[in-house]
C-alpha positions in Angstrom: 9.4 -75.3 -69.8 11.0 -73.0 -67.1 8.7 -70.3 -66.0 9.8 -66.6 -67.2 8.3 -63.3 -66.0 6.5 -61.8 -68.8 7.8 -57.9 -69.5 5.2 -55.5 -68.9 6.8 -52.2 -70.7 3.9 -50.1 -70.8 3.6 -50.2 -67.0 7.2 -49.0 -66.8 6.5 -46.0 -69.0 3.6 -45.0 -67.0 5.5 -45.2 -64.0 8.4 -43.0 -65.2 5.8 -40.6 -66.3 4.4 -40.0 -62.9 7.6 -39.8 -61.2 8.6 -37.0 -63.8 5.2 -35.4 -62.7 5.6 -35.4 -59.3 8.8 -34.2 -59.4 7.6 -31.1 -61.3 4.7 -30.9 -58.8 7.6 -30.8 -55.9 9.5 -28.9 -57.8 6.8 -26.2 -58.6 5.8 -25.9 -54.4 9.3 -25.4 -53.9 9.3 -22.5 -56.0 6.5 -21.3 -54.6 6.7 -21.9 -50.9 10.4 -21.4 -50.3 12.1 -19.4 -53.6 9.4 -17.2 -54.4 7.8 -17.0 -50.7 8.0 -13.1 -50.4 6.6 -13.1 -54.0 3.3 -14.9 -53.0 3.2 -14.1 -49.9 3.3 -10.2 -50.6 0.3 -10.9 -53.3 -1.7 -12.6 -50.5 -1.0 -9.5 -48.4 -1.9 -7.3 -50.9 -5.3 -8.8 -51.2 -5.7 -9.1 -47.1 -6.8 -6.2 -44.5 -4.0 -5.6 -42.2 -4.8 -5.0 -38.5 -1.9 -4.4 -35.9 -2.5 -5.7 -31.9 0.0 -4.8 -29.2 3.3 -6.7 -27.7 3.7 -5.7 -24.4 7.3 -4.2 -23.5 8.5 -4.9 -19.6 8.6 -2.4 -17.3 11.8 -0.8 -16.0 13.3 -1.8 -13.2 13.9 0.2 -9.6 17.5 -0.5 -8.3 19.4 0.6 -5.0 22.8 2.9 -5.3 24.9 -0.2 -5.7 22.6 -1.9 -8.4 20.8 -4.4 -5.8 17.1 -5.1 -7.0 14.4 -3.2 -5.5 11.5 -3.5 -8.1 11.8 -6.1 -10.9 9.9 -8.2 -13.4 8.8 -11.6 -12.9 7.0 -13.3 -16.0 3.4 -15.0 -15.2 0.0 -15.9 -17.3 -2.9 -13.9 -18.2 -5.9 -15.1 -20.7 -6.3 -13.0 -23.3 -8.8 -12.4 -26.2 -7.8 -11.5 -29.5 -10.6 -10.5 -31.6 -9.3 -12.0 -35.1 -9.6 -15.3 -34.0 -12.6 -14.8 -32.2 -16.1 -17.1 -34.1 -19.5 -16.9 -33.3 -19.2 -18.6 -30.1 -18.0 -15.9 -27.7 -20.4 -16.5 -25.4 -19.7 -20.1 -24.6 -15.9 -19.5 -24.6 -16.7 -17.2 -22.3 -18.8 -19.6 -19.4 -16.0 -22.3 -20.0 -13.1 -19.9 -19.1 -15.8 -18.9 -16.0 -15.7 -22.6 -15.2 -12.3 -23.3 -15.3 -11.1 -20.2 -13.2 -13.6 -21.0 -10.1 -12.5 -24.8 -10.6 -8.5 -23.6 -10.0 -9.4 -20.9 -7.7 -8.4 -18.2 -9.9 -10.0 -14.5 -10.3 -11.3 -13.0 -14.0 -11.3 -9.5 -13.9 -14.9 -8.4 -13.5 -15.8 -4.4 -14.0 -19.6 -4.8 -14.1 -21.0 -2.5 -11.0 -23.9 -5.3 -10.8 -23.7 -7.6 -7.5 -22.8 -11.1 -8.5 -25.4 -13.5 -7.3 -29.7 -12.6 -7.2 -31.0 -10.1 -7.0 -28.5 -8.5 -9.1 -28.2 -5.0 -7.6 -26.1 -2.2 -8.0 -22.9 -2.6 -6.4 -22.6 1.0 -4.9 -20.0 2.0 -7.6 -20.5 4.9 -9.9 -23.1 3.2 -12.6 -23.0 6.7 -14.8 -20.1 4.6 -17.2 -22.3 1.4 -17.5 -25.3 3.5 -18.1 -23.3 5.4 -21.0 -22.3 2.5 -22.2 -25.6 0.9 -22.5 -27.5 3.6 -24.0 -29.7 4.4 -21.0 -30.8 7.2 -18.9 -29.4 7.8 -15.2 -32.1 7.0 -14.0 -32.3 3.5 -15.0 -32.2 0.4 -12.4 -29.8 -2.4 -12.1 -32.5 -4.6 -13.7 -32.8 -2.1 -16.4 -29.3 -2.6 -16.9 -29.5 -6.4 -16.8 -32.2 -6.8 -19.7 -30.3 -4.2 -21.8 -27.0 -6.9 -21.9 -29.3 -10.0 -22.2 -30.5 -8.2 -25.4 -27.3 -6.6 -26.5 -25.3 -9.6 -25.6 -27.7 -12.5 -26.9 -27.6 -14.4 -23.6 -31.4 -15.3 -23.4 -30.6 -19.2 -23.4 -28.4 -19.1 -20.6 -29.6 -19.2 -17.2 -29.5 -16.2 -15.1 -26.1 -16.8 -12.9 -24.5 -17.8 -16.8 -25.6 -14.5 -17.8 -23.9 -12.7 -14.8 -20.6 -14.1 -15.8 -20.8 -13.7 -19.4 -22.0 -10.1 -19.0 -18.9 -9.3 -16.9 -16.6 -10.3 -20.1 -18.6 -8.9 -22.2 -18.9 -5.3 -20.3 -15.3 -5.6 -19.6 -14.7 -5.7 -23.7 -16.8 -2.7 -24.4 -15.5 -0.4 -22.0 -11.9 -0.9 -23.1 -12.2 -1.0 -26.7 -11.7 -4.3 -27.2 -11.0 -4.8 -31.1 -8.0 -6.6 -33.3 -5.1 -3.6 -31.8 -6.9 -3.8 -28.3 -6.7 -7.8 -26.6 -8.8 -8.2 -23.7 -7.4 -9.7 -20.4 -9.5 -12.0 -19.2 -7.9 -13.0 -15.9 -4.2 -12.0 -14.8 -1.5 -14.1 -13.0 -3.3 -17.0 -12.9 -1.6 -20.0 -11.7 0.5 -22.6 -13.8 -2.4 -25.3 -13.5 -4.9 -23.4 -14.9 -3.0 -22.1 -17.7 -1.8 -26.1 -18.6 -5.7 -26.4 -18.3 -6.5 -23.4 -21.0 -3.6 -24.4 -23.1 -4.9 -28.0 -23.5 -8.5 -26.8 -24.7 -7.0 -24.7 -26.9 -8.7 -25.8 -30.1 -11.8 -25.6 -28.2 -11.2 -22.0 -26.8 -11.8 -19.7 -30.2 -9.5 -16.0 -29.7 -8.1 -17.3 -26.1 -4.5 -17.3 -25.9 -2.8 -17.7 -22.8 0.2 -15.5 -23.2 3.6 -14.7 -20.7 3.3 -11.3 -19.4 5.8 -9.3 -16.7 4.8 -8.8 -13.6 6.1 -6.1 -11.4 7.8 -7.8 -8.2 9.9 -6.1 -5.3 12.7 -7.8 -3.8 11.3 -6.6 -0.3 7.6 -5.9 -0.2 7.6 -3.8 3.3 11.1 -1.8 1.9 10.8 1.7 1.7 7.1 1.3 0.6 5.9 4.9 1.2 9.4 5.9 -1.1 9.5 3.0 -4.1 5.2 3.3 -4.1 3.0 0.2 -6.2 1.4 0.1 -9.5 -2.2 -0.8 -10.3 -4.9 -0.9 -12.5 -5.5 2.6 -15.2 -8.7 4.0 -13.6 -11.6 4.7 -15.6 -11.4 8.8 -15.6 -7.8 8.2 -16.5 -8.2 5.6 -19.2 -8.2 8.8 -22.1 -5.2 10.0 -21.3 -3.4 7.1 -21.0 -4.6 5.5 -24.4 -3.4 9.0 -25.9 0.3 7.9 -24.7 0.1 4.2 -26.0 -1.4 2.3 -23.6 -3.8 -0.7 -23.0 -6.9 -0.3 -20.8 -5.3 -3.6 -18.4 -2.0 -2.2 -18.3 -0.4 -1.1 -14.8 1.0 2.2 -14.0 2.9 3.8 -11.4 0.1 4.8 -8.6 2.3 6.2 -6.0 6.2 6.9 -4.8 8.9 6.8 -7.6 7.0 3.9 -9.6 4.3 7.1 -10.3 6.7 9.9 -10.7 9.6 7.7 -12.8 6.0 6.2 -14.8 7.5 8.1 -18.5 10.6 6.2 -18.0 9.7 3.0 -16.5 7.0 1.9 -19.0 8.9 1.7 -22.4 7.3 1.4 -25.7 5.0 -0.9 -26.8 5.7 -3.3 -29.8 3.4 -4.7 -32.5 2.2 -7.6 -34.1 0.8 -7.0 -37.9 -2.1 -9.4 -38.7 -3.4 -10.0 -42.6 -6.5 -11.4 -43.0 -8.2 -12.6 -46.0 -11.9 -11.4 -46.8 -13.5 -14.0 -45.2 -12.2 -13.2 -41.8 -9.3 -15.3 -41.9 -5.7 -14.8 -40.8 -3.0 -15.7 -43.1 0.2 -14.3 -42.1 1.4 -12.2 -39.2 4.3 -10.5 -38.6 6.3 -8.6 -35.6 6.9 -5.6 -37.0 7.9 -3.5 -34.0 9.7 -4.8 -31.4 9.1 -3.9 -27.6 11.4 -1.9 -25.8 12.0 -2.4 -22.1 11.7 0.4 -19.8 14.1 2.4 -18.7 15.7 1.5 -15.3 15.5 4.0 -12.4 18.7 3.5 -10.3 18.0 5.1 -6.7 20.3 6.8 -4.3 19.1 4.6 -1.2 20.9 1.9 -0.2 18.8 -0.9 0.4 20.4 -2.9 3.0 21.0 0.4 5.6 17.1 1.1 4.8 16.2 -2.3 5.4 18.4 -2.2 8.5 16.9 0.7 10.1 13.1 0.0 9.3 14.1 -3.0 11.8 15.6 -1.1 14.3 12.9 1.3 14.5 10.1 -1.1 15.0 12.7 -2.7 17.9 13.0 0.5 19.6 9.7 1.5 19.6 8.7 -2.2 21.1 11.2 -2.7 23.7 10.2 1.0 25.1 6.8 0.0 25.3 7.6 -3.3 26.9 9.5 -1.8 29.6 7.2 1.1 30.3 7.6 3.9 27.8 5.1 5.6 25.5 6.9 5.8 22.3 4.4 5.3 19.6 6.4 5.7 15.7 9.4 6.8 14.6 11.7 8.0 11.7 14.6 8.1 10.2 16.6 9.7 7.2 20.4 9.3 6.1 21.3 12.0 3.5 24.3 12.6 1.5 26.2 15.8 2.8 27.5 16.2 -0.3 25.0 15.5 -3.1 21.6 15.9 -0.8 20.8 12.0 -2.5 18.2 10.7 0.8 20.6 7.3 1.8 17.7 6.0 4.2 14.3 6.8 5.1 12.9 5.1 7.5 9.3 5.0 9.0 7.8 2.6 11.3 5.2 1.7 11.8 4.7 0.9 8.1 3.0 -1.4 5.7 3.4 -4.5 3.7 2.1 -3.8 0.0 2.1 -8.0 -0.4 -1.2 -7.2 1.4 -2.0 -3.8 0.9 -4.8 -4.5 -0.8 -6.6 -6.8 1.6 -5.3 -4.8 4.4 -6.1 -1.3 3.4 -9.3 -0.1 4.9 -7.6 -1.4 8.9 -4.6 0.4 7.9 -6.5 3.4 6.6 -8.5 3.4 10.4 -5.1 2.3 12.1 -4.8 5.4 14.9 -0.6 4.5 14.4 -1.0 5.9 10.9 1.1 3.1 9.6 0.3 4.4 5.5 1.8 7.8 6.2 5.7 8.6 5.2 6.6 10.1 9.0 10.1 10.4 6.6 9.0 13.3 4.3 5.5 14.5 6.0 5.1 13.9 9.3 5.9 17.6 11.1 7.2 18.0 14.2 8.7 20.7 16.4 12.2 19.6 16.2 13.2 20.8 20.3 16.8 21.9 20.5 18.3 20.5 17.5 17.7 24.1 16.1 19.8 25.9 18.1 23.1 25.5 15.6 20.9 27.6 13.1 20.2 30.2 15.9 24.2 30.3 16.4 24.8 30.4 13.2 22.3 33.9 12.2 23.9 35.3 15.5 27.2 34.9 14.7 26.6 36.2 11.0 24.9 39.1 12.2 27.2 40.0 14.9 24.4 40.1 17.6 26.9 37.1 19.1 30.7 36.9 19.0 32.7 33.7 19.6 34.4 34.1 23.2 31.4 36.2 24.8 29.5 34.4 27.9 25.7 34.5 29.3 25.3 33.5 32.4 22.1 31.5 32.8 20.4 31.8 36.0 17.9 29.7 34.6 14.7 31.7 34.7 14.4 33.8 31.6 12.6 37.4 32.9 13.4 39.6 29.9 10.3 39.8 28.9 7.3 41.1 31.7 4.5 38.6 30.8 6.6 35.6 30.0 9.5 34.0 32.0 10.1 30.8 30.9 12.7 28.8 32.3 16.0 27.0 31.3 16.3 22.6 32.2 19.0 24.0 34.4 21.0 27.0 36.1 24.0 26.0 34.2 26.0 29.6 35.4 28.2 31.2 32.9 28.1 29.6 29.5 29.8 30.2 26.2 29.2 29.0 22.7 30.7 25.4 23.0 29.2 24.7 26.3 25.6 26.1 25.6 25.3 23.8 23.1 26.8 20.8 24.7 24.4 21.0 27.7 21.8 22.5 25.7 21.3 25.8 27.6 17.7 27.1 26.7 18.4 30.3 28.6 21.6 31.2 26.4 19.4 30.5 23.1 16.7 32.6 24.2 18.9 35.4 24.8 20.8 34.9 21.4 17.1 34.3 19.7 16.3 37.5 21.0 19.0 39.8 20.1 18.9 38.7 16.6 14.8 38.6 16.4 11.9 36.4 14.9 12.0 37.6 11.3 15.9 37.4 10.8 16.0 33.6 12.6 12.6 32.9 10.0 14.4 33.4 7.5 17.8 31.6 8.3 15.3 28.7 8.7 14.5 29.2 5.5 18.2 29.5 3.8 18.7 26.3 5.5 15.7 24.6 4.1 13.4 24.2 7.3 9.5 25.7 5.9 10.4 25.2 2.3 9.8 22.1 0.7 13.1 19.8 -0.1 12.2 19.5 -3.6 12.2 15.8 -3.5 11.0 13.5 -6.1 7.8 11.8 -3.9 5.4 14.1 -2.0 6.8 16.0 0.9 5.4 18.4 3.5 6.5 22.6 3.7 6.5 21.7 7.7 5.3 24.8 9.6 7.1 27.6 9.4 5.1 30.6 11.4 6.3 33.9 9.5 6.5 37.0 11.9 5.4 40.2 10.6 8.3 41.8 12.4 10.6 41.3 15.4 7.8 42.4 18.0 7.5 38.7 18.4 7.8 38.8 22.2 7.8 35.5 23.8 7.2 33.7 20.8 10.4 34.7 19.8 12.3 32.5 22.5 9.9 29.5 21.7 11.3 29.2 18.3 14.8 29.9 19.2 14.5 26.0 21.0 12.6 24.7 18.4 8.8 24.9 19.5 6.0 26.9 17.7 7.4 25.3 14.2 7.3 21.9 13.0 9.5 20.4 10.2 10.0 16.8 8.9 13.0 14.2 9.5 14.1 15.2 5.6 14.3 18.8 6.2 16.3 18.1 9.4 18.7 16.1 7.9 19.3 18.1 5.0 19.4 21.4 7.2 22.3 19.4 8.9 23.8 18.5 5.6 23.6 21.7 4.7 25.9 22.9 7.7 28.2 19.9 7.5 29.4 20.4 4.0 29.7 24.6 5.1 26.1 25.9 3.7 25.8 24.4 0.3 22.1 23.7 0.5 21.1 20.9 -2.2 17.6 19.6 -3.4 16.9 16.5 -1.7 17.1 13.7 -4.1 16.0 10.1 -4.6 17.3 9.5 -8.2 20.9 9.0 -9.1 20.3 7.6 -12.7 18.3 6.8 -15.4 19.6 3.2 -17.3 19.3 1.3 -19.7 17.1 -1.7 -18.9 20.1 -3.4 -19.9 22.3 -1.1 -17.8 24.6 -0.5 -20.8 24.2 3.0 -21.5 23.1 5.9 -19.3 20.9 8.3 -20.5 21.0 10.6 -17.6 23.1 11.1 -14.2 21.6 13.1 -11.6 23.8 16.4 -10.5 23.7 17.3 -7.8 21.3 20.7 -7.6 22.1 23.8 -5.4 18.7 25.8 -4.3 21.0 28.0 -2.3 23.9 28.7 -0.3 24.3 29.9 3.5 26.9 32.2 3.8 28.9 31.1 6.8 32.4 32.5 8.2 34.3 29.7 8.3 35.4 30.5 12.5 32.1 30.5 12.5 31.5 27.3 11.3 34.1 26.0 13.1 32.8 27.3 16.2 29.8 25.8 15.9 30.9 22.4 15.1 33.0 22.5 17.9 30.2 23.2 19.9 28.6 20.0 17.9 31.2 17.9 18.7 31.2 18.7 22.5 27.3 17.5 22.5 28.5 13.7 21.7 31.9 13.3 23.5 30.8 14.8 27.0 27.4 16.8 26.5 23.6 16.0 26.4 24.5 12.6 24.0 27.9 11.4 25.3 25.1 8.7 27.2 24.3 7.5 23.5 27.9 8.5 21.6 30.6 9.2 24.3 33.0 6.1 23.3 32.0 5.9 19.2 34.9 5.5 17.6 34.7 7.8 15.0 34.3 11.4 16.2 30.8 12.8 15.6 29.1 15.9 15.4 25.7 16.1 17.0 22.8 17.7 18.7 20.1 16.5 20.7 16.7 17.7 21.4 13.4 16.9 23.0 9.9 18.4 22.2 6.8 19.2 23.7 4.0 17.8 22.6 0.1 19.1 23.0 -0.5 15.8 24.5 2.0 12.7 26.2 5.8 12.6 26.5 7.8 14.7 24.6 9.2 13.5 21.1 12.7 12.8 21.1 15.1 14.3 18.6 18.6 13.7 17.4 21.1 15.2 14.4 24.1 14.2 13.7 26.8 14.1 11.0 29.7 12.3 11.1 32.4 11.4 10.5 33.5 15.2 11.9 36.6 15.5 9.9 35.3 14.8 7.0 31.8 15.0 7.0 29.7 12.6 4.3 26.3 11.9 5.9 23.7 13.7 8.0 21.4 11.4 10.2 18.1 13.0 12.0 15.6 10.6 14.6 12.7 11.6 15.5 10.5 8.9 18.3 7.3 10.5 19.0 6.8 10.6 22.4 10.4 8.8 22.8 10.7 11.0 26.3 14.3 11.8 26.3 17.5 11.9 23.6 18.9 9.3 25.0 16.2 7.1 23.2 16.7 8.4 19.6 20.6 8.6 20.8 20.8 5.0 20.7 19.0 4.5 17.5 21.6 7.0 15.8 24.1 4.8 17.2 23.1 2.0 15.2 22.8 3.8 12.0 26.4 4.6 12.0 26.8 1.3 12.9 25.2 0.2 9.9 27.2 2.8 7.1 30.5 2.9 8.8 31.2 -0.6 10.3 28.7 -3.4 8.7 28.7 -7.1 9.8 28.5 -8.4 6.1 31.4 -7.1 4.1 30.5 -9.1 0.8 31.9 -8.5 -2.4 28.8 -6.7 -3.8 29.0 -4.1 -0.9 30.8 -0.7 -1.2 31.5 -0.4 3.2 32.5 0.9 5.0 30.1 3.8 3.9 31.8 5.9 0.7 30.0 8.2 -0.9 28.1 6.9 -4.3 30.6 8.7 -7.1 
């Protein structure tokens, strides 16, 4: 009998049974995880606290006139703690992130003013926050302050160096309100390997996250450093005022130069992340429910490349004069817009490196050369002979001078009874255009005298010279010494050449400017825009802002520009300017200092015809205008005839539109 397999039909009715079950099963978590998920999910919410922790927005960027990168972003790795995912075993996750950022060389960010190794002393920081903090009186030692955390922070099991580390975290958390809306940074900008490292002991790491935060980085880290300034940490007596405005206690903020004044614009608008968590502490759903939004972008009015150009050249002056016997110590330089009064260039040297700032500070601080301060906007010097187009010009306005009319310099200067001071040189009969080409002190005393100390004081004035530019970073008034009247004697001739006051390289190039463009005095400006980080839409355009006008004949003007140009074709800088081949109008000075060479001065704006920038030099202790004469040289060089005309470029040198 042939074998037959036996029917088993109660086996295939179970069977069909189950499969209808489970597809009701699949069917009913369909429903409920994918067609009614806003449904469910919105009940689990409704039964869930809500907290809400920041997303960081990137800071705006700083860009040059033509939209090259100064300051930018870069993206790096902090450790972070969020509090809602954060168990009972703080401490240990703690010690293990310790461990791992000494075994990859990295820093943690450690607040506590208690010396790191035995015998755990104060570290000579103010201790009055910790103490606060802490609950104890002023009084109070450093090993008061250390059995006060063991307590506070449970750390009895853990030796004494663990508790150290741990207490640094821990300290760290309090002070800057550390909760689910407030992450703490554990360590910033810590290298690749150590955040693979962190990532892979993520399960074992409870409320560490490792997340990608910007990171301000400059194209050029010794570039206009006293101008563009750094960021840094909030500081303690700041943090208030700060959080008021939105921010996180390890966020960075402008700490000097346009990063501190453009600050508002620069740091956007934070985002956030909603978090629901369930009553036993759990998170089950988060959301973004504000997106970040990038700073705004500061474009500047410097051009980068002619900055970085003439930082260079400063630093090579200043060495080869010293290499070949000279005693020029600094220098500085400033290209301004004759037009707009937007500051193209300014240029100090010696100067800094804010790579290592930081590590660098305190020699630099000490450094005799001064290498921190911005020579550009506050260094004050008497300015020599480079005044003497502003004595012409309150002359000629007042009619104490008329174009055509002679003094004959016979070199010693005895108006005055008690003070005869004396010209470089008997230069004989002089009028306007030659006094200024050979730079006749005698004629300028005699024209400073007829129109008197308190009338010149306050031409200085009109023209910007004692008055502060009105610049966006910190600048200096200069000296400007105010007469009570005209019985100013022989002080009066000193500061008809340009002794007796002191003004900066800014307010020499703007005074020049000022004269160039026919007396239109503007604010001195580093800001031509505010962007977009995008760079789509403008939300404002700097105009250009008139604090006064000089009212100046125009024969008069034209007088003394003559007078200007004469000082660069055949006069006191034809040595530095005689063959250029765009004509230029100039003057040159040199002045006396209470100790060493005299500094050496130069103005100029160019191109003659047409003027569109000012230039002033100023070489401490550079001896003679032929020094600064050279470096001006260059700088017109650089705006009206570069070497690299790439596509990106606006050259030669237009005005920014």
């Amino acid at each position: 009998m042939p074998f037959t397999k036996k029917r088993q039909p109660a086996l295939n009715i179970l069977s069909l049974i189950l499969a209808l079950v489970l597809i009701l099963y699949i069917s009913r978590i369909y429903k409920i995880q994918v067609v009614d998920a806003d449904k469910y999910s919105s009940f689990a919410r409704g039964s869930a606290s809500v907290r809400t922790t920041v997303l960081k927005a990137s800071r705006g960027e700083i860009l040059d006139r033509y939209g090259r990168q100064i300051a930018a972003n870069r993206d790096g790795y902090n450790i972070v703690f969020n509090k809602a995912y954060i168990k009972d075993n703080i401490n240990d996750v703690i010690l293990e992130l310790v461990r791992l950022s000494n075994e990859y060389g990295c820093e943690y960010i450690d607040k506590l003013p208690i010396q790191k190794t035995a015998p755990y002393a104060f570290t000579g920081e103010s201790t009055d926050k910790m103490l606060s903090a802490l609950g104890l009186a002023h009084f109070a030692t450093s090993e008061d302050c250390f059995k006060r955390m063991i307590e506070k922070y449970s750390l009895q099991n853990y030796s004494a160096e663990d508790q150290r580390a741990i207490m640094a975290a821990r300290y760290g958390m309090d002070i800057s309100d550390f909760s689910v809306s407030y992450p703490y940074t554990f360590a910033e900008d810590i290298s690749t390997e150590l955040m693979r490292k962190v990532s892979e002991r993520n399960l074992f790491l409870d409320g560490v996250s490792v997340d990608i935060v910007p990171f301000r980085q400059y194209a050029d880290t010794s570039l206009a450093v006293n101008l563009i300034g750094t960021v840094g940490p909030i500081y303690e007596e700041d943090w208030q005022t700060y959080k008021e405005k939105g921010y996180s206690y390890n966020d960075k903020v402008g700490k000097s130069g346009i990063e501190l004044w453009a600050e508002d614009y620069l740091h956007g608008t934070d985002g956030e992340v909603t978090y629901y968590i369930d009553k036993k502490g759990n998170i089950i759903d988060s959301e973004i429910t504000k997106a970040p939004v990038a700073g705004k972008t500061i474009v500047l009015t410097l051009d980068r490349k002619i900055q970085r150009q003439t930082q260079d050249l400063l630093e090579t002056a200043v060495r080869d004069l010293r290499s070949r016997g000279g005693t020029a110590t600094a220098g500085s330089a400033v290209v301004i817009d004759v037009n707009t009064g937007g500051v193209i260039c300014a240029a100090n040297y010696p100067t800094y490196d804010t790579a290592t700032l930081s590590e660098n500070y305190n020699n630099l601080l000490n450094d005799k050369s001064r290498p921190l301060t911005n020579r550009a906007f506050q260094g004050v010097y008497p300015i020599g002979s480079t005044i003497k187009p502003i004595v012409a010009t309150a002359a000629l306005e007042t009619g104490k001078y008329h174009i055509g009319d002679v003094v004959r310099c016979v070199q010693v200067y005895n108006y005055f009874a008690d003070y005869k001071p004396k010209c470089m040189h008997y230069h004989g009969v002089m009028d306007l255009k030659n006094a200024l080409s050979k730079s006749c002190n005698y004629f300028f005393f005699d024209l400073g005298r007829r129109v008197g100390a308190t009338t010149l004081t306050d031409y200085f004035k009109q023209f910007g010279l004692g008055v502060k530019t009105g610049v966006e970073v910190d600048d200096s008034a200069g000296i400007l010494v105010v007469p009570e009247n005209d019985n100013f004697g022989g002080d009066t001739l000193q500061i008809s050449i340009g002794q007796l006051n002191a003004f900066t390289p800014l307010q020499m190039a703007n005074y020049v400017a000022t004269f160039a463009n026919g007396g239109t005095h503007y604010r001195a400006t580093l800001i031509n825009k505010i962007v977009s980080y995008d760079l789509k839409e403008v939300y404002s355009e700097n105009q250009p802002e008139v604090l006064n006008t000089v009212s100046i004949k125009d024969e008069n003007i034209r007088a003394i520009k003559e007078g200007m140009l004469s000082v660069t074709v055949d006069g006191t800088g034809r040595a530095a300017l005689g063959d250029y081949p765009i004509k230029i109008g100039g003057k040159t000075g040199t002045s006396q200092t209470n100790s060493g060479a005299d500094h050496s001065t130069f103005i100029v704006f160019a191109p003659y015809d047409n003027p569109q920038i000012a230039i002033s030099v100023v070489l401490e202790h550079g001896h003679s205008s032929y020094t600064s004469g050279n470096i001006v040289r260059s700088i017109l060089d650089f705006c009206f005839f570069p070497e690299d005309n790439s596509a990106n470029d606006q050259t030669p040198y237009t005005v920014l539109n």
